[in-house]
N, C-alpha and C positions, 0 to 999 in steps of 0.2 A: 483410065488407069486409076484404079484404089491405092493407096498407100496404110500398112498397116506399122504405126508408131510406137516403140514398146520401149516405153521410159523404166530405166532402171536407176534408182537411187545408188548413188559412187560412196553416200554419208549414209547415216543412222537416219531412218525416218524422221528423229527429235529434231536432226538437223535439218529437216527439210521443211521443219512443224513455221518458223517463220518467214516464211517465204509463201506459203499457201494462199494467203491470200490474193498476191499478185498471180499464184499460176490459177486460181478458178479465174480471176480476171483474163489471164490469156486464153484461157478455152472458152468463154464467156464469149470471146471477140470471134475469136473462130465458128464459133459453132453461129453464130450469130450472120456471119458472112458464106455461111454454106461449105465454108469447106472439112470441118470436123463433123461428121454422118453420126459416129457417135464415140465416147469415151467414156472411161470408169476406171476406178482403182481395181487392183487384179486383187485375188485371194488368196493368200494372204497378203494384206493390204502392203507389207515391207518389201514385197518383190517390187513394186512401182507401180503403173499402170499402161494402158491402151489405149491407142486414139486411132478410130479410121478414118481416112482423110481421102478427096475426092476432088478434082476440078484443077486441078495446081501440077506442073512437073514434077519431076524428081528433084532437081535442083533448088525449087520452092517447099516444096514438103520440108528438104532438108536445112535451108534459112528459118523455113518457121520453126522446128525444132530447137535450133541453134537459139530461137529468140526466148525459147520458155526459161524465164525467172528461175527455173530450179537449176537450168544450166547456166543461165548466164553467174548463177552464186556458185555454181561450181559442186552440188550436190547432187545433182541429176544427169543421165546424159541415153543418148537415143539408140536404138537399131532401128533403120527403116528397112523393109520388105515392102517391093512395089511389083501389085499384081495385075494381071488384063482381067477381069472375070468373065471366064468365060461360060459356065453356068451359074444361075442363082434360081433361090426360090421363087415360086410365082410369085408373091407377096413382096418380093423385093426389086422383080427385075423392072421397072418401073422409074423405079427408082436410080438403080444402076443403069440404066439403059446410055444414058447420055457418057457412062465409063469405060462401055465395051462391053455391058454384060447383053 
């Protein structure tokens, strides 16, 4: 299963502006332990951003969500969509393979 992340800011980006550096440390941690595949701020950047996440339940997706610094300040906060992949690109299924794809 993939989980696709989609942080929406609840504040003003400004109010999000102090707290950034504890959330690159939490995806720092993530992406480092294999389970964020990949993240980025959406366009425009005030909508929040994306994280896809991989290896982990539903239940964990949703604790690690609950632990990012932008929610725990109460500025941030999550939708998760958790999918089976059932096609992917050549170039990726490889990669997803061990998800379902």
């Amino acid at each position: 299963m993939l989980h696709l992340l989609r942080l929406e800011y609840t504040e003003s980006e400004e109010a999000a502006g102090p707290h950034v550096k504890d959330h690159v440390a939490f995806l720092d941690r993530h992406h480092a332990a294999g389970t964020f595949l990949v993240s980025g701020q959406t366009v425009p950047s005030e909508q929040g951003g994306l994280i896809v996440a991989a290896g982990v339940d539903r239940a964990t997706a949703e604790q690690i969500a609950g632990d990012d610094p932008f929610v725990r300040a109460g500025v941030g906060r999550y939708t998760i969509t958790t999918i089976f992949p059932g096609r992917a690109h050549p170039a990726l299924a490889e990669l997803l393979a061990p998800f379902g794809s």
